[in-house]
FIDREN-129632 format. One record per residue (C-alpha): y negated, x, z negated. Coordinates in steps of 0.05 Angstrom, whole numbers, padded with zeros to 5 digits, always signed. Layout:
N
YXZ...
END
This chain:
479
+00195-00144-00648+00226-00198-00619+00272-00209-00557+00304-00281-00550+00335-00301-00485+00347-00372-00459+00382-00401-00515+00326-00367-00561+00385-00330-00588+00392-00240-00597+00408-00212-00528+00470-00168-00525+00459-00099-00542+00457-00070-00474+00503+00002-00468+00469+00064-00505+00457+00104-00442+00443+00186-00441+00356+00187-00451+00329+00215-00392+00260+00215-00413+00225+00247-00445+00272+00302-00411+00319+00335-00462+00303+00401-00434+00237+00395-00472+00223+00415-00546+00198+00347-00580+00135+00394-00610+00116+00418-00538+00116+00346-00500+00049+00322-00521+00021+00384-00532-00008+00448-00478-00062+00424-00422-00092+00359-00427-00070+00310-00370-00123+00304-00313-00151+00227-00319-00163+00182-00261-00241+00196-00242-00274+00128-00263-00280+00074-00224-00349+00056-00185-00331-00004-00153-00394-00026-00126-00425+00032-00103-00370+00049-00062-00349-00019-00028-00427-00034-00019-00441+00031+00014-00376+00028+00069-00394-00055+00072-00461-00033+00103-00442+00022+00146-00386-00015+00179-00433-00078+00180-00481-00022+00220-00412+00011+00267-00402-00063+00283-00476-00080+00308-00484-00021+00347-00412-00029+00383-00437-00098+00402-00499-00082+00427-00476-00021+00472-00424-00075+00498-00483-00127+00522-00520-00068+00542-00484-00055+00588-00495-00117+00630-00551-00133+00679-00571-00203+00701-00552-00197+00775-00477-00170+00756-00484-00237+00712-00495-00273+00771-00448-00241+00814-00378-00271+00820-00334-00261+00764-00396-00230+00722-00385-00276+00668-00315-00261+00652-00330-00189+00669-00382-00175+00623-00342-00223+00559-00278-00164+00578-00331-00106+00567-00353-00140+00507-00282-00157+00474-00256-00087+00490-00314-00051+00448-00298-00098+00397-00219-00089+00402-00232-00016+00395-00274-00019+00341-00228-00063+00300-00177-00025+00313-00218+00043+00284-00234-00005+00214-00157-00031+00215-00129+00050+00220-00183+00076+00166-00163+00016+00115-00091+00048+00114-00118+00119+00116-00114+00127+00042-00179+00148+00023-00182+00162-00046-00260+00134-00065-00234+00074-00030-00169+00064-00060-00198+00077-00129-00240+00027-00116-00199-00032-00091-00130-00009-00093-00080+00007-00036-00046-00061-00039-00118-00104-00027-00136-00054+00029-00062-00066+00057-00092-00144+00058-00152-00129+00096-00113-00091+00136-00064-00141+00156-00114-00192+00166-00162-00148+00215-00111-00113+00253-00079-00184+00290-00156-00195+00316-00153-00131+00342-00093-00145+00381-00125-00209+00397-00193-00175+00433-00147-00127+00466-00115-00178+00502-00178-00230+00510-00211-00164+00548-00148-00153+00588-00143-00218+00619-00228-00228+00628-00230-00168+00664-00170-00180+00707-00209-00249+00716-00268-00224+00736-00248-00165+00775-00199-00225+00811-00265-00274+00827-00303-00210+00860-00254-00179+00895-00236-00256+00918-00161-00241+00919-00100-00273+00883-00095-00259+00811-00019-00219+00823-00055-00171+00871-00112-00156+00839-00067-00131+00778-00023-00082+00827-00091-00061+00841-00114-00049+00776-00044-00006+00751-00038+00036+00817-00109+00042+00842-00162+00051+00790-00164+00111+00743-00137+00103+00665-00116+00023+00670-00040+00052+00671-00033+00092+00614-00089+00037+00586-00034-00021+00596+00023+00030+00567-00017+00043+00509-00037-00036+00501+00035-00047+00500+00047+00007+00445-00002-00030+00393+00022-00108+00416+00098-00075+00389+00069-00046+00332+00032-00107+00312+00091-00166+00330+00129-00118+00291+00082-00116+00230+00087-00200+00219+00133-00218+00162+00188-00246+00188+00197-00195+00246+00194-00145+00186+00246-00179+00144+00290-00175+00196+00281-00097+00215+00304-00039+00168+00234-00013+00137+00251+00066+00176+00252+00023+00239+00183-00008+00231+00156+00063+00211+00183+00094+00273+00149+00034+00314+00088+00038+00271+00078+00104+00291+00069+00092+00364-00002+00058+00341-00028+00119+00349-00007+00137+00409-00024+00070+00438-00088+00086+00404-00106+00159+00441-00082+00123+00506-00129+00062+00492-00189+00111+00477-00187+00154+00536-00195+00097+00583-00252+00060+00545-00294+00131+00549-00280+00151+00625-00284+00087+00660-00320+00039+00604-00387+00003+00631-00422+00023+00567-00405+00104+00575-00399+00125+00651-00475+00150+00655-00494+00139+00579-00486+00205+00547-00509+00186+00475-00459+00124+00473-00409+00167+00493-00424+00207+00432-00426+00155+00390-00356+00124+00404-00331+00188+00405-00353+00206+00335-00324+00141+00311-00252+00155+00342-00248+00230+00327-00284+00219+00248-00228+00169+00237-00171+00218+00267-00206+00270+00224-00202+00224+00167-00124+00207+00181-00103+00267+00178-00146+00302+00116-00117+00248+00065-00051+00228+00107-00030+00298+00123-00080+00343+00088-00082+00328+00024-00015+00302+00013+00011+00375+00047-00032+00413-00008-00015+00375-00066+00053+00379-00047+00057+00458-00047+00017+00459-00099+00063+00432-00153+00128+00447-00118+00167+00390-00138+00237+00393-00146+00293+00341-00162+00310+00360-00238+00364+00306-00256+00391+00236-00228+00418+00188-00277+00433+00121-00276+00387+00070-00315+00424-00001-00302+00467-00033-00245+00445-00006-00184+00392+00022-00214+00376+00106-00217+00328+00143-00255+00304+00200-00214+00270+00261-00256+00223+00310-00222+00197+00382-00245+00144+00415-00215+00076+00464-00235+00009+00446-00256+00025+00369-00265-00027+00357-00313-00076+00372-00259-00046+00314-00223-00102+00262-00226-00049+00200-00240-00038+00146-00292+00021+00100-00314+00031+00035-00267+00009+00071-00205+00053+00091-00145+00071+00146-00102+00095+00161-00021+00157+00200-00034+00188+00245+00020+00250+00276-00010+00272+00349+00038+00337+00329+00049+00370+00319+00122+00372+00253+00131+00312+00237+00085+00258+00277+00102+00219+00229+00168+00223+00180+00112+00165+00170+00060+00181+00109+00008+00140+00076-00045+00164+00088-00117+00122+00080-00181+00126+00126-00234+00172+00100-00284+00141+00139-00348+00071+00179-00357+00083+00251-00340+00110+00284-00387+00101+00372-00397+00116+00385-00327+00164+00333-00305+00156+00269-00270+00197+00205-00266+00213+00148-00219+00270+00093-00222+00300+00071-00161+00343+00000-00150+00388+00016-00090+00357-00049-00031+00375-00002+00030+00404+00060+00059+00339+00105+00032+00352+00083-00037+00423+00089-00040+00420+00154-00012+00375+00182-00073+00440+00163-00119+00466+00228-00097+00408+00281-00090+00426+00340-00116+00387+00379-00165+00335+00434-00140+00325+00381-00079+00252+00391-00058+00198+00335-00059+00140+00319-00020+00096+00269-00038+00024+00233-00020-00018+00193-00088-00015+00174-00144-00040+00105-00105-00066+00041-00148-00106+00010-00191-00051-00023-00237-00078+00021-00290-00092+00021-00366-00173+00025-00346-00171-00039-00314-00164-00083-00375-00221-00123-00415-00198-00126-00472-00157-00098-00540-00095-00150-00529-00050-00139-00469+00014-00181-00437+00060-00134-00392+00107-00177-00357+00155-00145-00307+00218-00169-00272+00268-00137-00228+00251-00049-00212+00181-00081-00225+00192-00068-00303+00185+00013-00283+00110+00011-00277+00108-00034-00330+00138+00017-00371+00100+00078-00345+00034+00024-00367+00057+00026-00430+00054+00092-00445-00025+00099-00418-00052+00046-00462-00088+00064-00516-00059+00070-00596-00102+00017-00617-00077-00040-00560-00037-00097-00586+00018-00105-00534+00068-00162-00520+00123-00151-00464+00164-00195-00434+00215-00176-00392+00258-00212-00343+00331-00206-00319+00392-00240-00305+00433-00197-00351+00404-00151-00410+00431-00098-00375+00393-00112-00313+00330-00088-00344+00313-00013-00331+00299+00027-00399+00303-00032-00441+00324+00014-00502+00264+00052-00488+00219-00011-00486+00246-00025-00551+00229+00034-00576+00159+00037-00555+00141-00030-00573+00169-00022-00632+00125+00039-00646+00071-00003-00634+00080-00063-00679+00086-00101-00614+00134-00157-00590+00180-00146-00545+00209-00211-00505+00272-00197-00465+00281-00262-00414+00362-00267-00389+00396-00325-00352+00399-00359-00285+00332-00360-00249+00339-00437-00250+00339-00443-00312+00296-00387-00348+00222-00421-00335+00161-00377-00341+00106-00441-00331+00045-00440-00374+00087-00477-00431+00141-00427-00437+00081-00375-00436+00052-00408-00488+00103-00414-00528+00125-00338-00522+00059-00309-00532+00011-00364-00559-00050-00320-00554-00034-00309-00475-00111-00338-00470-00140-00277-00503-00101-00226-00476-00106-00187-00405-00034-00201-00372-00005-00139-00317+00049-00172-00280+00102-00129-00236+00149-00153-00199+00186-00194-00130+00128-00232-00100+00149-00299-00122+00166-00278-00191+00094-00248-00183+00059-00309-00161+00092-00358-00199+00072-00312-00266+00000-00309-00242-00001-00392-00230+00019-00397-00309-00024-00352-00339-00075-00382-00298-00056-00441-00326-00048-00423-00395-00131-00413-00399-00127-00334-00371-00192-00309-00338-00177-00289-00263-00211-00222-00279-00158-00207-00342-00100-00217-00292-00068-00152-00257-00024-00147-00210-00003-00102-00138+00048-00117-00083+00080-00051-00080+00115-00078-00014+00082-00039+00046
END
């Protein structure tokens, strides 16, 4: 086992720091032994994305076609018919975007198993802006059209449209809801809001959502009159509530009670840095694995609106859980000081950064920043017989969360362990460098955890350095 830092020479010894894990509560002949651990359910990639490719291929057909349905040729004619019949048309398919955008964050657990939560976050992002963007295309058609026909100014016809026709009010208010939700969701309007903010705003969507849907079925072309289309979108809209709130709510409720989590012990695992141990009943029914993620809601006053994303930080061990917090913000900081017996509510295990999703026997973990937790929790889920190299990266040895237990699991292993300190200027992780520290890099399947450009610029060298695309792993944990 090796661990050379920028001059290639022994890192200082970092300080021996009280084990927290496996907890000491715990004989050592009872923490491998008693129920076997619940695996993940395996993975059926293709079934599952194939199967909800087609039926939303099928939603998205038959929301067009009731939206050009719903048009004759003489209103085509007519003034303003045109622009009239494009704003029927752009509102079914605003609202049906916006039903695909709200079930790609609803969590469902086929569908996370199959991609993981942080590629459906992508999709997500990328689907919800053209939502936004319909919603406002059929807002200004229809006040176009409606303007041409009625053959009035443009500033009229809107005071019209707020004060004299049924729903367009509480339509605009909820319009306005999801336009602050989305400019709100872009990254740098993010980076610039505290993340409990942009939840509170987030949660409006819905809202904006309800508001946006009772208008579309009482006064929408396509529905006044048509009974079965009316169905229809209202199957769509309440399935996807229905779906929200089984695996948002639901689910997360009853797993919650279920195991009763409780705050066993808080202890500090590095600068900054906090080690957070949780006990709770029937664990080993908890379907999770090492690298994956939780929402945590801790019962406290000031903590409980909030739900944050922590990865486990160690496999579960005989009835006890573990995550390691870096304090960024006032939510982190805070769980410095929970106090034992604090209750925990939680929604997961979420990901697909898991032991299962490497090809082959020889394995890179690479992990920089709180990003070396699931990293760590990895290691303990891959199998006796993997040959595993680590590499590690902090400014300072002690920077790096559980090193002393990295070093003893690698060692353990017959693995190499590389632990990567100095200036980020000057500590290079380029294809050479990975080369040089691990000159079978080609062969191996690489996990990398960490800040999105220490992320990317990992994934660019192994790349590089002759790694298939399909042997590289990796999640942004930042939602």
């Amino acid at each position: 086992m090796t661990a050379p830092h920028l001059s290639q020479q022994p890192p200082p010894k970092p300080p021996v720091r009280p084990r927290d894990w496996p907890p000491p509560s715990v004989p050592p002949s009872s923490r491998r032994t008693g129920r076997v651990r619940r695996r993940l359910p395996a993975r059926r990639r293709p079934l599952v994305v194939d199967a909800l490719a087609a039926a939303t291929g099928l939603g998205l057909g038959i929301s067009l076609a009731l939206g050009i349905g719903a048009q004759t040729v003489s209103a085509l004619h007519a003034p303003g018919g045109v622009a009239t019949a494009l704003g029927r048309v752009t509102g079914m398919l605003s609202g049906y975007a916006m039903v695909i955008t709200v079930l790609l964050s609803a969590r469902i657990p086929p569908l996370e198993r199959a991609l993981g939560q942080d590629r459906l976050i992508v999709w997500h992002r990328r689907i919800a802006p053209w939502g936004l963007y319909l919603l406002l295309a059929h807002a200004v058609l229809i006040t176009v059209g409606y303007t041409r026909a009625a053959k009035t100014g443009i500033l009229a016809e809107i005071g019209q449209l707020l004060w004299t026709y049924s729903g367009i009010l509480s339509a605009t208010v909820g319009s306005a809801l999801l336009l602050a939700a989305g400019v709100t969701s872009y990254r740098r309007a993010r980076s610039r809001m505290k993340y409990e903010t942009w939840w509170a705003v987030h949660l409006y969507t819905y809202l904006g959502l309800g508001l946006s849907f009772v208008h579309q079925v009482d006064t929408g072309a396509p529905f006044v009159g048509h009974s079965l289309a009316t169905a229809w979108w209202t199957s769509l809209w309440v399935g996807a509530l229905t779906v929200v709130l089984v695996f948002r709510v639901g689910l997360p409720l009853w797993r919650s009670v279920r195991h009763d989590l409780r705050v066993a012990k808080v202890s500090s695992a590095g600068p900054d840095t906090w080690s957070i141990v949780l006990s709770g009943r029937h664990l080993e029914r908890l379907p999770t694995a090492g690298g994956q993620f939780m929402m945590w809601r801790f019962l406290r006053r000031e903590l409980w609106w909030q739900a944050h994303p922590y990865s486990l930080s160690a496999a579960p061990e005989a009835g006890h859980l573990r995550i390691t917090v870096k304090e960024l913000g006032d939510h982190s900081t805070a769980l410095s000081r929970l106090a034992p017996g604090t209750r925990v509510a939680f929604e997961g295990p979420y990901g697909v950064f898991t032991a299962d999703a490497r090809q082959s026997r020889n394995v890179l973990l690479v992990g920089a920043g709180v990003g070396t937790t699931p990293i760590r929790a990895l290691l303990d889920d891959l199998p006796r017989d993997t040959h595993v190299v680590v590499l590690l990266r902090g400014r300072r040895s002690e920077d790096i969360a559980h090193l002393d237990e990295f070093e003893r699991l690698v060692g353990k292993r017959r693995g190499r362990l590389h632990a990567l300190t100095g200036p980020r200027e000057t500590v290079r992780l380029d294809a050479p460098s990975l080369h040089t520290l691990v000159p079978d890099i080609a062969g191996r399947d690489v996990f990398v955890c960490g800040p999105d450009e220490f992320t990317r610029t990992v994934v660019a060298a192994a790349r590089d350095a002759g790694v298939p695309a399909r042997h590289i792993h990796h999640e942004d944990f930042a939602f």
